[in-house]
C-alpha angles and dihedrals in degrees: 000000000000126000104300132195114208113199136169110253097200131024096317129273099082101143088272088146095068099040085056102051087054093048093052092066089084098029114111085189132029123195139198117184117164143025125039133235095312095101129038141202114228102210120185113204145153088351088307129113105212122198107209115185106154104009123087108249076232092079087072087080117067103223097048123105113219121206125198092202125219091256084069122099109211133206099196090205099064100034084051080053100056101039092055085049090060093043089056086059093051101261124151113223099171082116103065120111124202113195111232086231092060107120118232128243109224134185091259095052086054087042090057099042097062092044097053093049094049095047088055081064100177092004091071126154102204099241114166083238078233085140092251094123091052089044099045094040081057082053088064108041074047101234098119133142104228118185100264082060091055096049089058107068098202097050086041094059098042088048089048097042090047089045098044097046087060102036098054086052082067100049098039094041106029102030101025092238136151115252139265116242120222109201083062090046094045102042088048087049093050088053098049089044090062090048094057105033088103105069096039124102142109104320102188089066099055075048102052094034091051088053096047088056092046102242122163105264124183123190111214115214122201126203121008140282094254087060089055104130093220102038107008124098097297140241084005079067134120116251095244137036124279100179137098100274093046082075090070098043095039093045091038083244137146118246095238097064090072110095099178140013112199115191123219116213132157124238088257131020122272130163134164125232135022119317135110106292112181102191098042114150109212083174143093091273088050092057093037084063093048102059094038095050093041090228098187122122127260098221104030104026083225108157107241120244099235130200132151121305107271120210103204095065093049085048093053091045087051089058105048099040089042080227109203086201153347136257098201102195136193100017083153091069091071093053112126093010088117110205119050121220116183114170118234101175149007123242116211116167102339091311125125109227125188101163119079117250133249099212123045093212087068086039089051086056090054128099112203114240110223135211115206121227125178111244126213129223109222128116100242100172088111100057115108105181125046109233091065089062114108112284092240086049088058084044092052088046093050091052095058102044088047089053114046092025108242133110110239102221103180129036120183126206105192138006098269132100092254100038094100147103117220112193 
């Protein structure tokens, strides 16, 4: 196993939780690098269901060390949380690594959060209201609080001090609100700062030194390329960078030291929040897919919004995350369905479009164009090889690889570890 790169390939919440955790198993080295606790990885494992928002799926596995990267934005609440969470089910997390560069979620960037979406009203983007926008908004001005901040006490305080005193001004004066008191802030943080000073140090050199040694690394993506903030679907967009090359920013990496990028997409399309979606179903279909394929979020619980797969999107995916192959999860999920619809190509005023828009007030104009594929009916969770999946199952798979051109190298038939075909 080289040095992978594991990206979604849609708009997030393609079963990447589970291809990763089998992955890991042979993974000396998992990484996280961008993105908070505002997406999630639903692993099943050993008769257990594991949540995983901030922690690498990797740290399922003893001897793997887990790495929280310096692109990542932390709420060390919730990371405490969930560490003591694994602990209580006997987990060992003595190998998880938090980079020193890593920004701090703090209760004002939650606060704000909050405020700024409910006063959009209708014009709503969606966020988790998890504080990573905030956070990551302080990244960029550039008067953020990063981990290694929080570790010192003195440049902590005067940080904090300086941060709260502003940002109140916004609460109480903008948004009416009471505000926020330090020396609770402050005593909380210094708390959580002793609980985790353990697992924090330079993470790029665990990185670089691993890959020197030629140790499996995988590099574990959150959220999906169309929530890219740069190139995804904005502003219905994500705050960080969940393609390929947010890996080397966000790990403090080359890009040459990445071998393979395997994209994770589902069987059909999801994604959670506002934002154009072409092949949405609003339909019975649409809801059948839904409850068979539990589309609620990990982190949220917020029911999908569900339509047929859409090609263009996976081709543009393949193209900017230079993806080497495909996981194409949860094809089970279409058994029984009966007729197929994959979208080849938008339709915008008489125009044939194969290539995926920049701007969602062009992708709002645009009608999928379907191609029409028979189903089967048969359950097919239990198969292990693929050449004992349904003929018109191997039909829909080859459709997809001919058209967006990339193998698709895994496909997975139900949410467990085994349930999944490797070609």
């Amino acid at each position: 196993m080289p040095v992978i790169a594991l990206v979604g390939a849609q708009w997030g919440d393609e079963g990447k939780g589970k291809t990763i955790d089998i992955l890991a198993r042979q993974a000396d080295m998992v990484i996280r690098a961008q993105g908070g606790n505002n997406a999630g990885h639903t692993v099943m494992a050993d008769g257990l269901t594991h949540k995983l928002h901030l922690i690498p799926s990797g740290i399922l596995y003893k001897n793997t060390v887990c790495i929280i990267a310096g692109g990542t934005v932390i709420d060390p609440k919730t990371l405490i949380t969930e560490i003591e969470e694994l602990e209580s089910q006997g987990i060992d997390v003595t190998s998880l690594k938090i980079d020193y560069r890593a920004h701090v979620v703090f209760p004002y960037h939650l606060l704000l959060d909050e405020l700024a979406e409910n006063a959009r009203g209708k014009g709503d983007i969606g966020t988790t209201k998890r504080g990573i926008g905030p956070c990551y908004m302080d990244k960029a001005e550039r008067i953020g609080i990063r981990i290694f901040d929080l570790l010192n006490i003195k440049i902590f305080e005067e940080k904090l001090m300086c941060n709260l005193e502003n940002k109140n001004k916004i609460i109480t004066k903008i948004y009416d609100k009471e505000p926020l008191d330090f020396e609770k802030i402050y005593n909380n943080y210094c708390d959580y700062a002793e609980k985790l000073r353990k697992y924090c140090c330079d993470t790029s050199v665990l990185i670089y030194k691993a890959i020197k040694e030629n140790k499996n690394i995988l590099f574990e993506g959150a959220q999906g390329a169309l929530l890219d903030l740069d190139i995804g679907t904005y502003p219905y967009v994500t705050s960080s960078h969940p393609i390929s090359g947010g890996f080397c920013v966000g790990a403090g990496i080359g890009p040459t030291f990445i071998n393979e990028c395997l994209g994770i997409a589902k069987a059909y399309t999801t994604r959670v929040g506002k934002g154009p979606f072409p092949t949405e179903l609003s339909d019975n279909i649409g809801e059948l897919i839904r409850e068979r394929g539990q589309e609620f979020g990990t982190t949220t619980g917020r029911a999908r919004r569900c339509g047929w797969l859409d090609l263009v999107i996976l081709s543009f995916s393949v193209r900017v995350n230079g993806l080497t192959s495909i996981a194409l999860n949860k094809l089970d999920t279409l058994s029984g369905i009966g007729k197929l619809k994959i979208c080849i190509a938008y339709k915008k005023n008489g125009e044939i479009i194969k290539d995926f828009l920049p701007d969602i007030s062009e992708l709002s104009l645009c009608e999928p164009v379907y191609h029409e594929m028979d189903g089967w009916n048969e359950d097919i969770t239990n198969i292990e090889k693929y050449d004992d999946l349904p003929i018109n199952a191997k039909k829909y798979i080859d459709f997809i690889e001919s058209n967006v051109d990339c193998k698709i190298s895994m496909i997975g038939v139900g949410p467990k570890r085994k349930q999944n075909i490797f070609r």
